[in-house]
C-alpha positions as CSV (number, residue, x, y, z in Angstrom):
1,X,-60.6,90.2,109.1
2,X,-62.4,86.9,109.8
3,X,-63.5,86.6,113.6
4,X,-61.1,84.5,115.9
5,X,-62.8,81.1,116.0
6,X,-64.3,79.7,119.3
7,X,-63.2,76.1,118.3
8,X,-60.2,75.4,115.9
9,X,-60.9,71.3,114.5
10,X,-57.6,69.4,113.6
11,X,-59.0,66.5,111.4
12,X,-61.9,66.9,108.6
13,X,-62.6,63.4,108.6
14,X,-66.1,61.7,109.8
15,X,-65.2,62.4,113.5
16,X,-64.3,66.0,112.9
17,X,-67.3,66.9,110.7
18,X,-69.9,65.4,113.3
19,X,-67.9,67.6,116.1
20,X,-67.6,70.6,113.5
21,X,-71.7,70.2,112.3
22,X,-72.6,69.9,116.6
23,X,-70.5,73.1,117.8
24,X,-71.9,74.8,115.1
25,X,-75.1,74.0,116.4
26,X,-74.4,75.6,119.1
27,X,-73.5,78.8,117.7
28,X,-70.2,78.6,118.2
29,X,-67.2,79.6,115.1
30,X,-65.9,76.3,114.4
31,X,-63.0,76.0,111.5
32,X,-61.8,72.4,110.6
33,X,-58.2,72.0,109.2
34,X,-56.3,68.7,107.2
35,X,-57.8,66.2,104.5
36,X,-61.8,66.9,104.2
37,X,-63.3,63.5,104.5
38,X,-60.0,61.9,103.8
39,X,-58.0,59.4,106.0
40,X,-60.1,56.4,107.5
41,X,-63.5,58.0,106.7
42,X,-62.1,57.9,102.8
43,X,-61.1,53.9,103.1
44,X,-63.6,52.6,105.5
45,X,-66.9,50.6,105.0
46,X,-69.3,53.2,106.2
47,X,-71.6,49.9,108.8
48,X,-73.5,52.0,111.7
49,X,-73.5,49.2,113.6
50,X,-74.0,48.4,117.7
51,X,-71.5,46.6,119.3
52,X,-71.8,44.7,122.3
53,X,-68.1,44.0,123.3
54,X,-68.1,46.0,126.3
55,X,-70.9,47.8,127.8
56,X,-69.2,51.2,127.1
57,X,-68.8,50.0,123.6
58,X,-72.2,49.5,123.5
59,X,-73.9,52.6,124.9
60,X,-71.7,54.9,122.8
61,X,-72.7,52.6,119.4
62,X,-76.2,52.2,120.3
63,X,-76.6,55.9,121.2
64,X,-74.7,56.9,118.0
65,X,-77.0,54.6,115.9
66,X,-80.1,56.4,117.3
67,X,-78.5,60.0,116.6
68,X,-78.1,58.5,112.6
69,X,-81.8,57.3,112.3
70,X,-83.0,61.0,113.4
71,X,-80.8,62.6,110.6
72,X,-82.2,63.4,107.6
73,X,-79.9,62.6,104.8
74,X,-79.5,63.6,101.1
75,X,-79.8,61.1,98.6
76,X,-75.5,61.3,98.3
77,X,-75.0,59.7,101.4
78,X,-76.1,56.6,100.4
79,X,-78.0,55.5,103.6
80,X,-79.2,51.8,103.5
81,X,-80.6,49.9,106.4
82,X,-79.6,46.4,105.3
83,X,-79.7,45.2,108.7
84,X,-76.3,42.8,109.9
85,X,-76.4,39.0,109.8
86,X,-73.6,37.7,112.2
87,X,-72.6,34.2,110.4
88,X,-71.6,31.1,113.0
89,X,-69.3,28.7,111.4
90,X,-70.4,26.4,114.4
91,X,-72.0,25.5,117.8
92,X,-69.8,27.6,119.5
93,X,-70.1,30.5,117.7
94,X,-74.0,29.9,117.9
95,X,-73.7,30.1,121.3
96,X,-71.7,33.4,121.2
97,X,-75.3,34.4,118.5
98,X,-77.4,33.4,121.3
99,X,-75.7,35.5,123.8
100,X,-75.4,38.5,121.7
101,X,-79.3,37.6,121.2
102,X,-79.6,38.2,124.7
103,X,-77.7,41.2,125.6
104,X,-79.3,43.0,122.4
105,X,-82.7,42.2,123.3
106,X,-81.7,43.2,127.3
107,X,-80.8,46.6,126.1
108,X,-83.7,47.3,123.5
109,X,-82.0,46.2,120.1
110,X,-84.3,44.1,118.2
111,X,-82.4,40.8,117.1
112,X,-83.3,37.4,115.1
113,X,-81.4,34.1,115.9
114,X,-81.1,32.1,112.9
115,X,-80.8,28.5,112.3
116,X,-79.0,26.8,109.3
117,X,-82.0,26.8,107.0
118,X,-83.1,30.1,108.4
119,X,-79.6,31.2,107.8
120,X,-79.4,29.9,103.8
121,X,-82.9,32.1,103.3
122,X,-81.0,35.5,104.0
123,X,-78.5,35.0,102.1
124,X,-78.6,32.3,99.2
125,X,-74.6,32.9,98.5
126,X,-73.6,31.7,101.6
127,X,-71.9,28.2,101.4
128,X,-73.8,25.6,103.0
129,X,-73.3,24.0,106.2
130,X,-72.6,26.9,108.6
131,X,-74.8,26.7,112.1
132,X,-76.8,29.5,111.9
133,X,-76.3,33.3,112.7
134,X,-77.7,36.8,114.6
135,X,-79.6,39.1,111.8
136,X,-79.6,42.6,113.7
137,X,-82.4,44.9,111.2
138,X,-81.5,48.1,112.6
139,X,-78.1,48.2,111.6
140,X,-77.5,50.4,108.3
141,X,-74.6,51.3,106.2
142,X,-73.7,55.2,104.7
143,X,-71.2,56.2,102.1
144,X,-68.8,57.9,104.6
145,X,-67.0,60.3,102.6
146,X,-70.0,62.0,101.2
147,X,-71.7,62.1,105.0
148,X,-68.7,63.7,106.3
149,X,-69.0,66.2,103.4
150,X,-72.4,66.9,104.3
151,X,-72.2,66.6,108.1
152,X,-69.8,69.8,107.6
153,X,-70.7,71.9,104.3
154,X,-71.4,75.2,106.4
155,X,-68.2,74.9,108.1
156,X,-65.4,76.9,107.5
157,X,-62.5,74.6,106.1
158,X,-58.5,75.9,106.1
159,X,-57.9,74.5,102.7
160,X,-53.8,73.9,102.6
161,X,-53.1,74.1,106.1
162,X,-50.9,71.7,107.5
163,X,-50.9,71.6,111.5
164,X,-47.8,71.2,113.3
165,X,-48.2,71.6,116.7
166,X,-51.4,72.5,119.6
167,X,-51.5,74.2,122.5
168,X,-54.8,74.2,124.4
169,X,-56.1,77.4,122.6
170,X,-53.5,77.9,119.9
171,X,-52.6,75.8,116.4
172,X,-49.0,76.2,114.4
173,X,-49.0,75.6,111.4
174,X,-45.9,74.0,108.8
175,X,-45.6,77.6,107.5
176,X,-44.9,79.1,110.6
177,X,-47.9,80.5,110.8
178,X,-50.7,80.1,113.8
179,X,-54.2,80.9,114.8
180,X,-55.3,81.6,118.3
181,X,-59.1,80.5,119.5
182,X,-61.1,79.5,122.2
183,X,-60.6,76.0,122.4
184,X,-58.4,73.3,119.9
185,X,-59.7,69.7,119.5
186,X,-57.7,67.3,117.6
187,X,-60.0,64.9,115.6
188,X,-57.3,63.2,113.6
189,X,-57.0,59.4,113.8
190,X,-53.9,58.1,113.2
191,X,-52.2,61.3,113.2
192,X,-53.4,62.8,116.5
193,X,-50.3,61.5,118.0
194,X,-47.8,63.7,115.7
195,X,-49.7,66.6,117.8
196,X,-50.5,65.1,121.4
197,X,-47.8,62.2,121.4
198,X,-48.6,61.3,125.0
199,X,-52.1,59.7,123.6
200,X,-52.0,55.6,123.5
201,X,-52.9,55.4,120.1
202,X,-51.5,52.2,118.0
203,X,-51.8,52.1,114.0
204,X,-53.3,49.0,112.9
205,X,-53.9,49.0,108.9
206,X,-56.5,47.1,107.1
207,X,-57.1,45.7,103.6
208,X,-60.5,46.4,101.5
209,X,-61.4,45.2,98.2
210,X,-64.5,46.7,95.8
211,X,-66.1,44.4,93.2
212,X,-67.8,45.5,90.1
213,X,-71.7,46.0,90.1
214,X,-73.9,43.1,90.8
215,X,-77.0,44.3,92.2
216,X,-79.1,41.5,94.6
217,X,-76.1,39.4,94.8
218,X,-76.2,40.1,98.7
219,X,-78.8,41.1,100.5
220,X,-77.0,42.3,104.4
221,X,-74.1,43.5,105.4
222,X,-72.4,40.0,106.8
223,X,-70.0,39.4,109.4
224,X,-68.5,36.3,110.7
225,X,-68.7,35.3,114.4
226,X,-65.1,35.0,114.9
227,X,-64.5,39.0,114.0
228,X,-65.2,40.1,117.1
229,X,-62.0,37.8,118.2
230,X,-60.0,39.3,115.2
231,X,-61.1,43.2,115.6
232,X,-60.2,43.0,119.1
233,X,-57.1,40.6,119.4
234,X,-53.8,41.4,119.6
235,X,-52.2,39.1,117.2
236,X,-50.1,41.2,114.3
237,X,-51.9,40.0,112.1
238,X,-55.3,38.9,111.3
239,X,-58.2,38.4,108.9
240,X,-61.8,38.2,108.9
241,X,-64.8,37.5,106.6
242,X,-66.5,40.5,106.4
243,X,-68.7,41.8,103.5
244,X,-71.2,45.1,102.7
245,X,-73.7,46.0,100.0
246,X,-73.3,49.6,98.5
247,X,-76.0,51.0,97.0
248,X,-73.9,51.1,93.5
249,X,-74.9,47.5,93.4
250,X,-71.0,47.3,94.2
251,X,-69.8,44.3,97.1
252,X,-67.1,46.1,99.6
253,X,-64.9,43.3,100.8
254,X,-63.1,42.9,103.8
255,X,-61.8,42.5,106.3
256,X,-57.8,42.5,108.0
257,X,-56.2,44.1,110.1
258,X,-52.3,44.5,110.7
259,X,-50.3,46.3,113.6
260,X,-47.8,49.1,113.0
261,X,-48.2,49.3,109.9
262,X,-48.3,53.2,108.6
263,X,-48.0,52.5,105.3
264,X,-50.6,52.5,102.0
265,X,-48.9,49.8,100.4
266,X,-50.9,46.9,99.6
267,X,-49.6,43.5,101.6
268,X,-50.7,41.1,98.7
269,X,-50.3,38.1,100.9
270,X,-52.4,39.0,103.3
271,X,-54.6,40.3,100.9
272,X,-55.5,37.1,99.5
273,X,-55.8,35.6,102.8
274,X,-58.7,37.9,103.2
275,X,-60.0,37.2,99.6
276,X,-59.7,33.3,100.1
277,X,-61.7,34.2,103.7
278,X,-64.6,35.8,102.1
279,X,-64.7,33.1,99.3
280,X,-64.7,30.2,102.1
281,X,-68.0,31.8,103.4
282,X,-69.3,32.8,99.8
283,X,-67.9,30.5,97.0
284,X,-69.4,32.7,94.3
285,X,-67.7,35.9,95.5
286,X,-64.5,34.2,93.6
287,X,-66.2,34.4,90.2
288,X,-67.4,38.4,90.6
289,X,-64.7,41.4,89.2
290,X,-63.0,43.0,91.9
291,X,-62.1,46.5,90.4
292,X,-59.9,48.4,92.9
293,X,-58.0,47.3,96.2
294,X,-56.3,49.8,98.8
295,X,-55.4,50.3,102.5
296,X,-56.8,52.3,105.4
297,X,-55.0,53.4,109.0
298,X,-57.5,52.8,111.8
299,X,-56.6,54.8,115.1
300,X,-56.6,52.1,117.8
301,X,-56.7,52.3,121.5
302,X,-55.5,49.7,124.3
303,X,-59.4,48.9,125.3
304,X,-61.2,49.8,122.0
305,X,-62.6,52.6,123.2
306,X,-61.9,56.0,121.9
307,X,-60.6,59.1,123.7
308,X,-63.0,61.5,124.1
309,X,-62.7,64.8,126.2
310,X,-60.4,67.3,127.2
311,X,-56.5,66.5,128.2
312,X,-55.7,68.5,131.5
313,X,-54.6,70.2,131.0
314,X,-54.2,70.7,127.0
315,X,-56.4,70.5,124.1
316,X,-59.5,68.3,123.6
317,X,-59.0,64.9,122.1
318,X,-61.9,63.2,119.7
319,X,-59.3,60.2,118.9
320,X,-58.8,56.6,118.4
321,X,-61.9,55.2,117.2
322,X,-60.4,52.5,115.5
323,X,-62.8,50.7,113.0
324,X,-65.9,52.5,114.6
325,X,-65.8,55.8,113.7
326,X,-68.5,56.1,111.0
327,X,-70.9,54.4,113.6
328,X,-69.5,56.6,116.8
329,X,-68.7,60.2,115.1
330,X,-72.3,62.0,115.9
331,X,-72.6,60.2,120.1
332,X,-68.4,61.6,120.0
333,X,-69.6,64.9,119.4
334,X,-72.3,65.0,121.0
335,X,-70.5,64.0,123.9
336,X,-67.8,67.1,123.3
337,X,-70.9,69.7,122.4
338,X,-72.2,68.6,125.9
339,X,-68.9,68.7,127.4
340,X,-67.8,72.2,125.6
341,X,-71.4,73.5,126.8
342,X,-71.3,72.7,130.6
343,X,-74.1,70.3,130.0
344,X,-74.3,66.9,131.7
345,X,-73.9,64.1,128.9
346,X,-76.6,62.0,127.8
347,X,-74.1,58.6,128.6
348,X,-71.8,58.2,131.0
349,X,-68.7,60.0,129.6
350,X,-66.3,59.0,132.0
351,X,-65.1,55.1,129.9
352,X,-64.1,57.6,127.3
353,X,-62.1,60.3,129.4
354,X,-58.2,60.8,127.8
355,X,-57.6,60.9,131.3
356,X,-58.3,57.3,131.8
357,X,-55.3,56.4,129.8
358,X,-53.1,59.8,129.7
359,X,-50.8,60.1,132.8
């Protein structure tokens, strides 16, 4: 008979192997149940990247960044520093480089502010005639499914088992079975809120688009200027020019993002909305083989931050990361290992408290 767990994991994904591979750490039985590495780990892009939207934002991104560089990772994972080169169409998004410029260098992350010809040097593809942009070398990009895999190989997995409802230290299951343990955390993006329906979590699907191999045909992972309006606007729907190099020598294109919508099919409208996007800022993308297209369901939260800690009273919640939880998975669980353990957290934990948005 297999010990009762100390910590039962709804949610195998990216954010449920880093809390899985930490509470291990800390000698504690972890199990993990649902999709391994499926979900929005299995569609995402995989960019550690630090974001400065908010200063929350920031110190959970920056801090996660740091826990990724001290990891040592097999060769599967795919890890690439690239570095990311914000693009500015114009002089006001060159202003909106400058004062990224600033608060990255404020806070310790080296940055580059680019001019046009500075700009066209990085990245030959680019069309010509865009201001400048923000190149950010620390930035990196992993292949997320395989990381997950990795982050939680010694953890015990309940292959089959469909969860159905939590109580703080119990989880049902859709055969009418259940398993009793110390603690229950529910890591499970979009569908967290089949199991703790009070949590203000919104669907917003996204579009991606793989091309065939074409090795040095890009040399960072580039983002327009005007994505941060996009990722964190309110409109139904948007789009954004937003491309990655994977270490197949393959060219992951992106970017869109559409509200309430929960399911996989693919909108082909706005899918070439997004395609004609990425070809505007890089003509030649239009002439490379895109071999597959499919959709992802990002978990997002009224204020882009995710919900991280314990519901009181209830289970614990490591939820609603939106398109930032390859980046924030290992600070997330670091901040529930610290949490679990009694131990003060290394950043301020309180802008991610469910509390803050749970009644």
């Amino acid at each position: 008979m297999s010990p009762r767990p100390d910590v039962v994991i709804v949610g195998a994904g990216m954010v449920g192997a880093a809390c899985a591979a930490a509470l291990a750490r800390e000698g504690l039985h972890v199990e993990t149940i649902g999709e391994p590495a499926g979900g929005a780990t299995a569609a995402g892009m995989g960019h550690i990247v630090a974001m400065d939207d908010s200063e929350a934002q920031f110190a959970l991104t920056s801090y996660s960044s740091r826990l990724w560089d001290a990891l040592d990772l097999p060769p599967q994972v795919e890890r690439e520093r690239r570095g990311t080169l914000w693009v500015a169409a114009d002089e006001q998004e060159m202003a909106a480089a400058r004062a990224k410029h600033s608060f990255y260098t404020a806070h310790g992350v080296q940055a580059e502010v680019l001019d046009e010809r500075a700009l066209a040097g990085a990245e030959p593809e680019l069309r010509a005639g865009f201001a400048g942009g923000l190149r950010v070398e620390s930035d990196s990009v992993v292949y997320a499914p395989a990381a997950a895999a990795w982050l939680a190989r010694d953890v015990p997995h309940r292959a089959g088992a469909t969860a159905v409802s939590v109580a703080p230290r119990r989880v049902t299951f859709s055969d009418g079975s259940s398993i009793s343990c110390g603690a229950v955390l529910v890591a499970a993006g979009v569908a967290s809120t089949a199991l703790l329906p009070q949590l203000p979590i919104r669907v917003r699907k996204g579009h991606l688009a793989i091309t065939d191999r074409y090795p040095g045909f890009l040399r960072h992972q580039l983002v327009e200027l005007g994505y941060l309006k996009s990722a964190h606007g309110h409109a139904a729907e948007s789009v954004a020019f937003n491309v990655q190099p994977r270490a197949t020598g393959q060219i992951l294109i992106g970017s869109s993002r559409q509200y309430e919508r929960a399911d996989a099919r693919i909108d082909s409208p706005l899918l070439a909305a997004m395609l004609r996007r990425a070809f505007h800022y890089m003509p030649r993308l239009a002439q490379l083989s895109v071999i597959r297209t499919w959709t992802g369901l990002r978990a997002a939260t009224p204020d882009s931050l995710p919900l991280i800690g314990q519901l009181q009273p209830g289970p614990w919640v490591a939820a609603g990361h939106e398109g930032l939880g390859i980046t924030t998975s290992l600070g997330t669980a670091a901040i529930v290992a610290d949490q679990m353990m009694g131990r003060a957290t290394a950043i301020p934990a309180a802008p991610y408290s469910p509390g803050r948005a749970v009644a």
